[in-house]
C-alpha positions as CSV (number, residue, x, y, z in Angstrom):
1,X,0.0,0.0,0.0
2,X,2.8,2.3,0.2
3,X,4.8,1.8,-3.2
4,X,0.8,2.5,-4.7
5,X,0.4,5.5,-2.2
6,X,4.2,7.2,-3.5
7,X,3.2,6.6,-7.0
8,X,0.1,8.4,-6.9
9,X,-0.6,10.6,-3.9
10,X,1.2,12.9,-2.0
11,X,3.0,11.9,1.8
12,X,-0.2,13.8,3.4
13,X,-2.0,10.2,2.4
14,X,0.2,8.7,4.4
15,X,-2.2,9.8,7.2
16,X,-4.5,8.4,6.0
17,X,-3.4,4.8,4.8
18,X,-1.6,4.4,8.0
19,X,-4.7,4.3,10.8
20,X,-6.1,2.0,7.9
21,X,-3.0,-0.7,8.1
22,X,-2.9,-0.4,11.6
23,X,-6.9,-1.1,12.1
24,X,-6.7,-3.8,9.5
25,X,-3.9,-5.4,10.4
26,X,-5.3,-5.5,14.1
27,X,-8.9,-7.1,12.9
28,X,-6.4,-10.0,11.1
29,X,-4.4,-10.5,13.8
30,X,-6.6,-10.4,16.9
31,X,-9.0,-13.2,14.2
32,X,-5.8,-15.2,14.2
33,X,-5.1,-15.2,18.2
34,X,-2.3,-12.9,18.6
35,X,-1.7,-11.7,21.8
36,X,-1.1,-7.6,22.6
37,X,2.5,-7.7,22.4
38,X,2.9,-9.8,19.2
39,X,0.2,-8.0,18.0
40,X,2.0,-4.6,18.3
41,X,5.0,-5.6,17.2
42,X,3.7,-6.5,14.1
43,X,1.7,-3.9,13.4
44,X,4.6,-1.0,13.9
45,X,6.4,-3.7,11.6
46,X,3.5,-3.2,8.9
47,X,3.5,0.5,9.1
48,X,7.2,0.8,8.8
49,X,7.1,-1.1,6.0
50,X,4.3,0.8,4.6
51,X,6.2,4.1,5.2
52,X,9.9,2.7,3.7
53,X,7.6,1.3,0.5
54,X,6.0,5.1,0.3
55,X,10.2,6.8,0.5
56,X,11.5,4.2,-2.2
57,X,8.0,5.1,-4.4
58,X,9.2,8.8,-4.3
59,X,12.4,8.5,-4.7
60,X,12.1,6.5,-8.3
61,X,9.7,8.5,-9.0
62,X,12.0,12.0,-8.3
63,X,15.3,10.5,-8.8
64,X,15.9,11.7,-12.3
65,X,15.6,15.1,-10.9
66,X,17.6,15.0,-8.3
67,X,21.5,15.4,-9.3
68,X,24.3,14.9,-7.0
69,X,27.0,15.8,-9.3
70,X,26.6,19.2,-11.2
71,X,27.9,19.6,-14.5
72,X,30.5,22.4,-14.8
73,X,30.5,24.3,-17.9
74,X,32.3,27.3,-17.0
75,X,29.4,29.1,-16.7
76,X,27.9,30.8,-13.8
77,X,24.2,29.7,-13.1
78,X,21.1,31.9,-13.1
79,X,21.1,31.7,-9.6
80,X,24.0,32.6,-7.9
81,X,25.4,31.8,-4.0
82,X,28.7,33.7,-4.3
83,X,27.4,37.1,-6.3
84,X,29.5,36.4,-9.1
85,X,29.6,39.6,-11.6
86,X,29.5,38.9,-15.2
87,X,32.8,38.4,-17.2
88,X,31.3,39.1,-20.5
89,X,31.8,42.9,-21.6
């Protein structure tokens, strides 16, 4: 659920799909006989999971325009940190 919630919502979804896991997953594993603890442990396992699936969905989906290496061309960019004057008379 959260790979399909990072390819097609934005992380304020998240608060909405996460009560949902938790309350599901709680229905399926109280049905199934799991005690409190067990039953916790689980369920913060579920919602991590759900959260780390939702980070790698954005992160494919936004890696191409994120660039750790800029290109250097000599050029200084339209928007500059150091208040470089233009060389070009």
């Amino acid at each position: 659920m959260g790979a399909a919630t990072g390819f097609l919502f934005k992380v304020w979804a998240l608060v909405v799909i996460s009560p949902l896991v938790a309350i599901f997953s709680a229905v399926v594993l109280r049905s199934h006989g799991f005690d409190l603890v067990a039953g916790v442990t689980v369920i913060a396992a579920c919602l991590a999971a759900c959260q780390l699936a939702y980070l790698a969905a954005t992160y494919l989906l936004h890696a191409r325009d994120i660039s750790v290496h800029d290109e250097i061309d000599g050029e200084p960019g339209e928007q500059r940190e150091q208040k470089i004057r233009d060389q070009h008379k």
